[in-house]
C-alpha positions in Angstrom: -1.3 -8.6 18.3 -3.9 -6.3 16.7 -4.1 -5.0 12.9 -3.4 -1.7 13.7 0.1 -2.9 15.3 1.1 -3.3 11.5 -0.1 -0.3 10.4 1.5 1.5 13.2 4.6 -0.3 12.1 4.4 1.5 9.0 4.1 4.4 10.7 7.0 4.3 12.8 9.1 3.3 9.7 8.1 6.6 9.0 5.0 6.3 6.6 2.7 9.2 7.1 -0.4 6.6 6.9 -0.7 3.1 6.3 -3.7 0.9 5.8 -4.0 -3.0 6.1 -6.3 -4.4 3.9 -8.1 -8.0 2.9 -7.5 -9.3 -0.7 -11.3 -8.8 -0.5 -10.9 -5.2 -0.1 -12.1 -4.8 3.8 -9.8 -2.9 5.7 -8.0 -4.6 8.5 -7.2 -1.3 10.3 -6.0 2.2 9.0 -4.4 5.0 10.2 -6.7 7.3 11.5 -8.4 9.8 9.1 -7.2 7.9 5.9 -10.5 7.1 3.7 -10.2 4.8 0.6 -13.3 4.5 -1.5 -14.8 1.2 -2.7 -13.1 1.5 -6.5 -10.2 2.9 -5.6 -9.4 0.0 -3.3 -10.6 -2.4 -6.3 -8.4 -0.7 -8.4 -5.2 -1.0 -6.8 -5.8 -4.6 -5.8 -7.2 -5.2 -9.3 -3.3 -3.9 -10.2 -1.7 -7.3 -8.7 -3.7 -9.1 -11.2 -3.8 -6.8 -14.0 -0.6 -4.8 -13.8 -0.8 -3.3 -17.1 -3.9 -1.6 -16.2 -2.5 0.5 -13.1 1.1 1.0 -15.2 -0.8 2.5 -18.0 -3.8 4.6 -15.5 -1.7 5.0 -12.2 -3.6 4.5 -9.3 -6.3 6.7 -7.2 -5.7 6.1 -3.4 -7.7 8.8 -1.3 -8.5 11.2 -3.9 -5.0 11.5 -5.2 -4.3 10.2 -8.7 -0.6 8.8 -8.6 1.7 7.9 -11.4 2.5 4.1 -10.9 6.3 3.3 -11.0 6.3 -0.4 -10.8 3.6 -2.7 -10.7 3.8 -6.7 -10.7 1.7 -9.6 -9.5 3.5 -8.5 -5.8 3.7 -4.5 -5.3 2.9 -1.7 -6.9 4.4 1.3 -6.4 3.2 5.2 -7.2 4.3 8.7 -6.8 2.6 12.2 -6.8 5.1 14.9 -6.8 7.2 14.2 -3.6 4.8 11.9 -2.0 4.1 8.4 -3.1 2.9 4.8 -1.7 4.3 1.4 -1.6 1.3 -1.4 -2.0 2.4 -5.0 -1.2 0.7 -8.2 -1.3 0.9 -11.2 0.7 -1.3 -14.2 1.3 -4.2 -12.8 2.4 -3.6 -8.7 2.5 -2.1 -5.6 1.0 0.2 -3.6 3.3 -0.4 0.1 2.2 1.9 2.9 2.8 2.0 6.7 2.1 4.6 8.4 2.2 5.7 12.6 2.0 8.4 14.0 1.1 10.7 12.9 4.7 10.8 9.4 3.6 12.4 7.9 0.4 11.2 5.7 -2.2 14.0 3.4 -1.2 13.2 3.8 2.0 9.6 3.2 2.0 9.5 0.2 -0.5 12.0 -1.6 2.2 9.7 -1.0 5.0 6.4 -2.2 3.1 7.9 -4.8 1.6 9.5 -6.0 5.4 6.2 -5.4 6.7 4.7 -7.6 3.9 7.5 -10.3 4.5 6.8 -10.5 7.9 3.0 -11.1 7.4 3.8 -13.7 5.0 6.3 -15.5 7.1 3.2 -15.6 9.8 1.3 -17.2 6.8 -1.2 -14.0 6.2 
């Protein structure tokens, strides 16, 4: 199975985009036209280290500043208006999703965090 099965899984789960990426910040595979620059992908996984830093900033994922709802050693979470993401790390990645306004939070968080789960259990 490829990468871009996972981030398709996001998709169908009904993420608008979704991005797989190595604790190193390399990305694993991505949605197609969904660009994170260097520091914004340092920052967010920076935030599973640091989460006071992204609770008090938010977060800047693909040009969009978001307000950061939870953020813990795990997953952060952020929202811009009606859109948001759900971040979640595992061994070795970060399972990315974005989300509009046709998907809940609630919603959303469960799918990363299954997708995340389900890396883990595969010991990424």
């Amino acid at each position: 199975m490829s990468w871009q099965t996972y981030v398709d899984n996001l998709v169908g789960h009904g993420f608008a985009k979704g991005v797989l990426l190595g604790h190193n910040g390399a990305v694993w595979a991505a949605s197609a036209g969904l660009t994170l620059s260097g520091p914004e992908v340092a920052a967010l996984t920076g935030g599973f280290n640091s989460p006071n830093s992204v609770l008090q900033s938010g977060v800047t994922l693909a040009g969009t500043k978001y307000f950061t709802l939870k953020a813990d050693n795990r997953s952060i979470y952020g929202k811009h208006g009606n859109t948001g993401f759900c971040a979640v790390k595992t061994g070795q990645a970060v399972v990315l999703g974005f989300y509009s306004e046709t998907l809940t939070p609630g919603n959303a968080s469960k799918a990363a965090e299954g997708v995340a789960d389900y890396l883990i259990n595969l010991s990424y």
